[in-house]
N, C-alpha and C positions, 0 to 999 in steps of 0.2 A: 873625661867622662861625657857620655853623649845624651846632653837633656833634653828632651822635645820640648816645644812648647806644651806647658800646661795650661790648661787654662785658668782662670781663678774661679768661678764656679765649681768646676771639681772639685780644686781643690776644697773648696768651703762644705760642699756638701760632704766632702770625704772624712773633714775635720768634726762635723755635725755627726755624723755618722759612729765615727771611730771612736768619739766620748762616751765610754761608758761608766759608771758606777758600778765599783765591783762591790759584789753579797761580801756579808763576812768570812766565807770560808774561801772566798777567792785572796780576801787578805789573809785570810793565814799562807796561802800559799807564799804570796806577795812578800810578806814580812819575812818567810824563811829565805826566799832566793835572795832577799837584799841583807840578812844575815850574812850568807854564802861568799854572797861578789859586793857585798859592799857598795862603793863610791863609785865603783864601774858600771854599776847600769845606770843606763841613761833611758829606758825604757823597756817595757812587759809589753807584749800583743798576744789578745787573747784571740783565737779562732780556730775552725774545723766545727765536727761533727756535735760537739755541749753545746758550746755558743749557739749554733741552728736548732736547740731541741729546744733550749733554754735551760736544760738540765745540770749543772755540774756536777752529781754524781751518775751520772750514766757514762760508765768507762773514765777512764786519766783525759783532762782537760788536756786540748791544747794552748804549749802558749811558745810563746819569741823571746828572748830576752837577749836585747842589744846591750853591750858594752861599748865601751870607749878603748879599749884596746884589748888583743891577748892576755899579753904578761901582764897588765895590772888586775885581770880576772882571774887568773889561775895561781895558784902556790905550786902548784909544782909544771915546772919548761913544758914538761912533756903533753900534758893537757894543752898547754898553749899551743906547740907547735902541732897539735894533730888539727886542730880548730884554724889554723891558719891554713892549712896543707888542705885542708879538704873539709870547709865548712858546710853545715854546722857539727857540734857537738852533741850529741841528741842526751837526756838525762833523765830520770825518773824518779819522781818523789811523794811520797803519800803520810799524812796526816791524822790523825785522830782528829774528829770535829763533832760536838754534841752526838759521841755517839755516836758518827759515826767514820767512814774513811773518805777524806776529798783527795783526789790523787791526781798527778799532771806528768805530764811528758812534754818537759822544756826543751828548745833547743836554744843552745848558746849563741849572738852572731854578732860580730860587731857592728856598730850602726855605719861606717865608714862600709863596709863588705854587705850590710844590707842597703843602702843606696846605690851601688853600684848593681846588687842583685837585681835589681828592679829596672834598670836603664837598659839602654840598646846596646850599651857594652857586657852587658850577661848573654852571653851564646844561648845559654841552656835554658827551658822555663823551669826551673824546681823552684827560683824565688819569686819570678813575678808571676807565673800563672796560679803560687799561694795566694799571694796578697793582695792580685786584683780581686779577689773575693772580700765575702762583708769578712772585717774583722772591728777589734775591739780594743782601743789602746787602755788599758786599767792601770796604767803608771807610767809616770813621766818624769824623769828626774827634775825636772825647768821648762818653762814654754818654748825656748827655745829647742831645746829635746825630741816635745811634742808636736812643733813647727815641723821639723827638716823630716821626723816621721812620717808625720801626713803628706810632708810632699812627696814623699817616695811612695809612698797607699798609691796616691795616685799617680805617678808617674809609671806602677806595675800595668796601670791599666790602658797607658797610652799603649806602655811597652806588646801588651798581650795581643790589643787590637790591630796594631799595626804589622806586627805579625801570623795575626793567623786568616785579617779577610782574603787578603791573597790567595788561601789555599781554599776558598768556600765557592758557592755559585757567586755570580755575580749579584744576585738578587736574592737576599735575606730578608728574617724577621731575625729579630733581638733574640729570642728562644733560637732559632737555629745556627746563630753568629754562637753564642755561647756555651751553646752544648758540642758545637762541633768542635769548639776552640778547646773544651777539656777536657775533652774524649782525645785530643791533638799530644795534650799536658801529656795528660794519664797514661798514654799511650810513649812517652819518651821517658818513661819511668818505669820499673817496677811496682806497678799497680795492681790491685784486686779488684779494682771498681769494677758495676757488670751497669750495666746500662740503665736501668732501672735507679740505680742512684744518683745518675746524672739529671736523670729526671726529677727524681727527688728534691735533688739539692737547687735544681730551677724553678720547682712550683714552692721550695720554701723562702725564696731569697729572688722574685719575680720582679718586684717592686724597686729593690737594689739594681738588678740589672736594668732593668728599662731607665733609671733614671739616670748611672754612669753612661750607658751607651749615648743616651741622646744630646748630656751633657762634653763629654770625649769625641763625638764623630767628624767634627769639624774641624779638629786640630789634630788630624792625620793627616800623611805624608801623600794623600791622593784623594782623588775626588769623593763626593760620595754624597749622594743626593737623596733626600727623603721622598717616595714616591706615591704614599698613601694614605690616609688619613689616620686618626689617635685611635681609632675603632679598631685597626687592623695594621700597625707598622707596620713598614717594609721600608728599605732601605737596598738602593743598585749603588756598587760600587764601580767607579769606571778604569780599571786596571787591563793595564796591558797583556799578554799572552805571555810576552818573555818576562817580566815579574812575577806570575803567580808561577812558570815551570817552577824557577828560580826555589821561591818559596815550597813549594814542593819538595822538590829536594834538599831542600836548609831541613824540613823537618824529617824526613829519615837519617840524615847525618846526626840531628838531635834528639832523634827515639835511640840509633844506637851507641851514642855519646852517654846518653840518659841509662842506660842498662846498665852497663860498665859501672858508671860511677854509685848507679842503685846498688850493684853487687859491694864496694868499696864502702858505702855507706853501711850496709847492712852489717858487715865484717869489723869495722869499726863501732859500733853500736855495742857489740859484744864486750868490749872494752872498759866502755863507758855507763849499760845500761844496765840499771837491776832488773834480774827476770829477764833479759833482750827474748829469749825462746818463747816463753810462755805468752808473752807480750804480741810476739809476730802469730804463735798460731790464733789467740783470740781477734787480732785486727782482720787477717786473712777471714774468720770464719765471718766477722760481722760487716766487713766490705763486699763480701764477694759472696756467703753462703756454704762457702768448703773447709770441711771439718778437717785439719789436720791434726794426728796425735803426736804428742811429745811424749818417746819413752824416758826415762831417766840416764840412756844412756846421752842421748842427744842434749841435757841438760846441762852433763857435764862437759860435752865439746860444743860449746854455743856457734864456732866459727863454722862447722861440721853442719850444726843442725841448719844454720842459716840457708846453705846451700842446698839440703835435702828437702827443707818445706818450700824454697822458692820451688825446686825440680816440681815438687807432687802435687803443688797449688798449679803450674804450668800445665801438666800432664791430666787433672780433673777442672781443666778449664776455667781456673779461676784469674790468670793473668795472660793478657792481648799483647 
């Protein structure tokens, strides 16, 4: 596996960061998944769209939950081997809580297959251009657990940045490095995001970024010099012409890599997710703003509907 240098700063800040104390309704969740998998997890990440409002009933939380292996998390092969085949396992589970419903959309991953997600041996960004984001580790099986997490937190973001300045101007701010870098992500995936929320998710999580960038810029694979004062970042990076083609082209191979296995994901979901349909059309409506309706016939062929709301989300412009 290919580790960059991290530095230990990051790391520490990432570890500062990622501690959080979860509410009580985040442990009820808690207490059911480790009902579920037991002695197999070794860790819960909470993050996305709750996490940033602060909300956890505004829509199913996201969270992560690392195992120590397949077959010790699953009773039945078959679960095990779709989660090996093409991780993660995506799951859905909702609660009564004083009244009311806390709800989440876990996925399953192993922590071996999530350090590796995060490293320069993952081709694709679906794990590390998640993780370089703020997230929230709210269960740890051991410190040790909690250790090899964080250093993977941060090693997505060695991973992200090393990858995507090559395809920017040579001369950035922290805002431009990072929006273009997820708009990059977003863009090798089956996404809804419209731009506006790229924006969103920078002027809420601003202070994260500025402080991983300028903690991470030094322990990249190329030059990269600070050229302006604290009033106004900017940062040139000194990269050659035949590396960023390079890069370039890694990420169209990566947007259509990222399709493919969006459409695989999504079909698999169906499988595994309660509600997959009803679930996709309210995500689509609230990432992007496009109403798609689910007849009840489309309810009953979830693998059918998948392919028809990605088509009409496509077709009224809600995915790039």
């Amino acid at each position: 596996m290919v580790i960059m240098n991290t530095p230990a700063s990051l790391f520490h800040e990432i570890q500062k960061r990622s501690h959080h104390k979860p509410s009580p309704a985040l442990n009820a969740l808690i207490d059911k998944i480790l009902e579920d998998f037991g002695a197999a997890v070794q860790g819960i990440i909470f993050y996305g769209s709750c996490l940033q409002s602060g909300n956890e009933f505004d829509g199913p939380v996201d969270l992560y939950v690392l195992v120590n292996g397949y077959r010790s998390a699953y009773k039945k092969p078959g679960l095990a081997a779709l989660n090996w085949l093409l991780p993660p396992n995506v799951f859905y589970l909702e609660l009564p809580f004083n009244g009311k419903i806390i709800s989440a959309k876990y996925a399953v991953l192993s922590l071996r297959d999530f350090k590796k997600g995060t490293s320069m041996d993952w081709f694709h960004s679906y794990f590390w251009a998640r993780f370089c984001q703020s997230t929230a580790l709210i269960y740890a099986r051991d410190g040790q657990s909690a250790s090899e997490i964080n250093k993977a937190l941060a090693q997505s973001i060695i991973t992200f940045l090393t990858r995507v300045i090559p395809c920017i101007n040579p001369e950035f701010t922290p805002r431009e490095l990072w929006i273009s870098g997820l708009k990059l992500s977003y863009g090798a995936e089956i996404r809804s995001e419209q731009q506006d929320r790229l924006n969103k998710l920078w002027d809420t999580a601003s202070d994260y970024f500025y402080k991983i960038t300028n903690l991470a810029i030094n322990a990249l694979p190329f030059e990269i010099k600070l050229i302006s004062d604290q009033e106004n970042i900017r940062y040139h990076a000194f990269i050659p012409e035949r590396p960023r083609a390079t890069c370039r082209i890694t990420w169209k191979f990566r947007s259509l890599q990222g399709k493919f296995l969006s459409i695989l994901r999504l079909l698999k979901a169906t499988t595994t997710f309660k509600d997959s349909v009803d679930y996709a059309a309210w995500k689509i409506k609230r990432h992007s703003g496009v109403k798609v309706e689910v007849s009840p016939f489309l309810r009953r062929h979830p693998v059918l509907a998948m392919c028809i709301l990605s088509w009409r989300t496509f077709r009224k412009g809600g995915i790039h």
